[in-house]
SETOR-515291 format. One line per field, with one value per residue (C-alpha): residue in three letters; x, y, z. Coordinates in steps of 0.25 Angstrom, whole numbers, plus 5000, padded with zeros to 4 digits. Layout:
BEGIN
residu = c(ALA / ...) .
x = c(X / ...) .
y = c(Y / ...) .
z = c(Z / ...) .
***
This chain:
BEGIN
residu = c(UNK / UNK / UNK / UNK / UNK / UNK / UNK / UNK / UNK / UNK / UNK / UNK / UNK / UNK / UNK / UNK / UNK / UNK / UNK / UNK / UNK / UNK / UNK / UNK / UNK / UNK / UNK / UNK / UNK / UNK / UNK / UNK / UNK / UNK / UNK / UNK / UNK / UNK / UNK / UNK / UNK / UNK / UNK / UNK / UNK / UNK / UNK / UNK / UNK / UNK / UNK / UNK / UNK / UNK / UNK / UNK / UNK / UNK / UNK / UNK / UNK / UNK / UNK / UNK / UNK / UNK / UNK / UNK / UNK / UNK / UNK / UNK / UNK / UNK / UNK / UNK / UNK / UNK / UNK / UNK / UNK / UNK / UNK / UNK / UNK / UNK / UNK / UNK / UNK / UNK / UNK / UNK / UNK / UNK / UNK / UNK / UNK / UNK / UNK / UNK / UNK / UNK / UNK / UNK / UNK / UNK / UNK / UNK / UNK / UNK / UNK / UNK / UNK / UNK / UNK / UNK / UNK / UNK / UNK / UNK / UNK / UNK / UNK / UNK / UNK / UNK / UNK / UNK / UNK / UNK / UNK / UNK / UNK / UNK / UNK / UNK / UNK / UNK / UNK / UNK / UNK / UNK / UNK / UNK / UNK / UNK / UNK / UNK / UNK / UNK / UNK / UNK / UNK / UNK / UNK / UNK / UNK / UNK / UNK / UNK / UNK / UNK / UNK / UNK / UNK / UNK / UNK / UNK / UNK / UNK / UNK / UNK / UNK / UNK / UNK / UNK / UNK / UNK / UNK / UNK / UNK / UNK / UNK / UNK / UNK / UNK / UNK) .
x = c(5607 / 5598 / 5600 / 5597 / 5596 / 5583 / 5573 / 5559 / 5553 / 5547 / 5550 / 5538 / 5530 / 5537 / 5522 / 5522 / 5534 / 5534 / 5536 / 5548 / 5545 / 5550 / 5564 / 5567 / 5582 / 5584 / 5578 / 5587 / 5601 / 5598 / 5597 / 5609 / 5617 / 5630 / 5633 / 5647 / 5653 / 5643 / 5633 / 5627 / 5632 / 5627 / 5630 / 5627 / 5627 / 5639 / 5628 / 5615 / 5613 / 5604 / 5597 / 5595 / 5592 / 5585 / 5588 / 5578 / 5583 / 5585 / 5595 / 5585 / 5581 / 5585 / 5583 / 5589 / 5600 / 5601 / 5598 / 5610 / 5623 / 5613 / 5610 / 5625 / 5631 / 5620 / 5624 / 5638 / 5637 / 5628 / 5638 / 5650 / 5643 / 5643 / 5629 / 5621 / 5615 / 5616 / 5608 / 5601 / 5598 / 5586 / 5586 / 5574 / 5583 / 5576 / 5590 / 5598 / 5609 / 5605 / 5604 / 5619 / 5620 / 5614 / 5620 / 5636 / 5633 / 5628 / 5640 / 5630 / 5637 / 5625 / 5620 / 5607 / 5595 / 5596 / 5589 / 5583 / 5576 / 5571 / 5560 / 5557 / 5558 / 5544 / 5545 / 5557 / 5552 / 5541 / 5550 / 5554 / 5544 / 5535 / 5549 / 5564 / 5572 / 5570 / 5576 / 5573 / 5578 / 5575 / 5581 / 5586 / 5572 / 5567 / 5558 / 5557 / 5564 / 5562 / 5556 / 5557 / 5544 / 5531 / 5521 / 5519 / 5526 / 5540 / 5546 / 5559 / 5574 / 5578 / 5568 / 5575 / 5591 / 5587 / 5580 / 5593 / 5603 / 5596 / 5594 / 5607 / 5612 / 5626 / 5631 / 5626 / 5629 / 5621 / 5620 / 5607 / 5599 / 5604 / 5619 / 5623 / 5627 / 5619 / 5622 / 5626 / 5618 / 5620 / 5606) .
y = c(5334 / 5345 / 5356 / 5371 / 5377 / 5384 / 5379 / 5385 / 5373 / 5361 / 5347 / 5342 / 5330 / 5318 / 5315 / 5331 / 5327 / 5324 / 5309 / 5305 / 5298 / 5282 / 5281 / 5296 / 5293 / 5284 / 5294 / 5306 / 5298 / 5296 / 5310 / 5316 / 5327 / 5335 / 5348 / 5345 / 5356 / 5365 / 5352 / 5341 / 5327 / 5314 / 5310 / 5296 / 5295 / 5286 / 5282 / 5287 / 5294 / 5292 / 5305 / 5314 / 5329 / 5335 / 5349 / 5357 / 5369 / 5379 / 5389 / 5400 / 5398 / 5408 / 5399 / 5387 / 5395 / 5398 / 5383 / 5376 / 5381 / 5376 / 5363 / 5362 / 5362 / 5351 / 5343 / 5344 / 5343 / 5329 / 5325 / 5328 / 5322 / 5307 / 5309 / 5300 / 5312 / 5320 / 5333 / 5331 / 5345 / 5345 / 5358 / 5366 / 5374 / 5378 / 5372 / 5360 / 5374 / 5382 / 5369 / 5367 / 5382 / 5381 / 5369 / 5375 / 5388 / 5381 / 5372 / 5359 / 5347 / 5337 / 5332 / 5337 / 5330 / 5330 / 5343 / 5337 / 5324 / 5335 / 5338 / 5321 / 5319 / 5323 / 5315 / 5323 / 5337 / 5335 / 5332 / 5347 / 5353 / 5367 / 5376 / 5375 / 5374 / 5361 / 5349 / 5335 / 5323 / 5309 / 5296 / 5283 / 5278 / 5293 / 5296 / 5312 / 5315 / 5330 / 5341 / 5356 / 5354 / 5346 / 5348 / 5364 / 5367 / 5371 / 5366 / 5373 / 5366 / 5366 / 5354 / 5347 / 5350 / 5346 / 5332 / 5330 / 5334 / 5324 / 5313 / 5311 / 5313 / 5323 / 5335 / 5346 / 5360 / 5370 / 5386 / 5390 / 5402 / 5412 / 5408 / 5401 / 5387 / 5377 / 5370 / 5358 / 5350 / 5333 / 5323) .
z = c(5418 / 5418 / 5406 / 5409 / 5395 / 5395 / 5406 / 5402 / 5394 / 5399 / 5392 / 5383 / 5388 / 5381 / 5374 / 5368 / 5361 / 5346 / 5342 / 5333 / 5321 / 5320 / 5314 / 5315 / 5323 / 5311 / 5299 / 5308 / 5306 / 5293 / 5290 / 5296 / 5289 / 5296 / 5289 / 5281 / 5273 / 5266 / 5265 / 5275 / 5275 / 5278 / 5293 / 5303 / 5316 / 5320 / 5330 / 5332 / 5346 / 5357 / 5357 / 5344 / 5345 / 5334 / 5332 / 5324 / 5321 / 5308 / 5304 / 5303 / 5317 / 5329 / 5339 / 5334 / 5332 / 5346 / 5351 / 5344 / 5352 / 5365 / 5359 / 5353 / 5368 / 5372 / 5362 / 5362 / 5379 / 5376 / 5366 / 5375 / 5386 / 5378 / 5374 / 5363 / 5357 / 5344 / 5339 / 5324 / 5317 / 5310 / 5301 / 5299 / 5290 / 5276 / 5268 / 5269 / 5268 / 5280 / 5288 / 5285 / 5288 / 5300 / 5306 / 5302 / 5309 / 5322 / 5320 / 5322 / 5325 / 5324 / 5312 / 5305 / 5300 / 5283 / 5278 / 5266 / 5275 / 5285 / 5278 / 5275 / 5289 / 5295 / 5309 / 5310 / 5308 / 5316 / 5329 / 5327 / 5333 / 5325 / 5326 / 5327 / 5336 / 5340 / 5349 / 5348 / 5355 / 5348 / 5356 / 5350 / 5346 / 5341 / 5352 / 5354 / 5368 / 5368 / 5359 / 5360 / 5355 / 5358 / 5349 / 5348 / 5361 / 5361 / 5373 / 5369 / 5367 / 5383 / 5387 / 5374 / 5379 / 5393 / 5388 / 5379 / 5390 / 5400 / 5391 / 5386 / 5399 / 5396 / 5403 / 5393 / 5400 / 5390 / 5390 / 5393 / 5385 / 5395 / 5387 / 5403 / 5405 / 5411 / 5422 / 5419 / 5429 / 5431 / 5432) .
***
């Protein structure tokens, strides 16, 4: 399956891309929040999924803004499509309250990362690259799949829908940045 969303950017070589800490999939579903009423609450995985996709993004940010109604329809196309996969915000957000903020009004359904053990999780800020928005893809044993960013170079969040897409294998039929549909195009 090829996915059209933007075609300028070129993947990074898999040795630009950052290196995962050991045990970050384990520290990540120990810190998982869902937003519940005007507060965050505790939440498990019923099982953990194949492939995680970290979502850096913030509520002050434009482009991140933008980005979550295109990585909304990938996911739910993936999830709809029997995919292992789940989507982890990680909050760039100043407050534990404009994270909740933030995440209501993009009506996020995936859980976030804790906003209070963002900061005590180094390995894990570090996978977000020198700027929001950000997209990373983590397999069962942690290792970095794909990155909007290697090193200083933004590669951008295409290369990272398209590596997700065609990793997990689902029919996942996204609007491009010109607000047309891709084609939904088999392997």
């Amino acid at each position: 399956m090829v996915l059209a969303w933007a075609a300028a950017a070129a993947p990074a070589r898999a040795d630009a891309l950052p290196q995962a800490p050991p045990g970050l999939r384990e520290d990540i579903a120990d810190a998982l929040v869902r937003p519940q009423g005007p507060r965050f609450a505790a939440y498990r995985w019923p099982r953990e999924p194949e492939i995680v996709a970290l979502y850096y993004g913030a509520g002050w940010c434009a482009p991140c803004h933008a980005f979550v109604p295109e990585l909304r329809a990938v996911y739910d196309a993936l999830r709809a499509a029997g995919a292992d996969t789940e989507v982890v915000y990680v909050g760039l957000d100043a407050s534990e309250r404009e994270m909740h903020r933030y995440m209501t009004r993009q009506a996020m359904p995936w859980p976030a990362i804790d906003h209070r053990r963002v900061e005590r999780m180094p390995g894990l800020r570090a996978l977000g690259g020198m700027a929001p928005p950000n997209l990373v893809l983590l397999d069962r044993e942690g290792r970095v799949l794909a990155s909007g960013w290697a090193g200083r170079r933004y590669a951008g969040l295409a290369p990272v829908l398209r590596a997700w897409v065609e990793r997990v294998g689902g029919n996942a039929p996204v609007a491009d940045r010109r607000g047309g549909t891709a084609p939904d195009v088999q392997r």
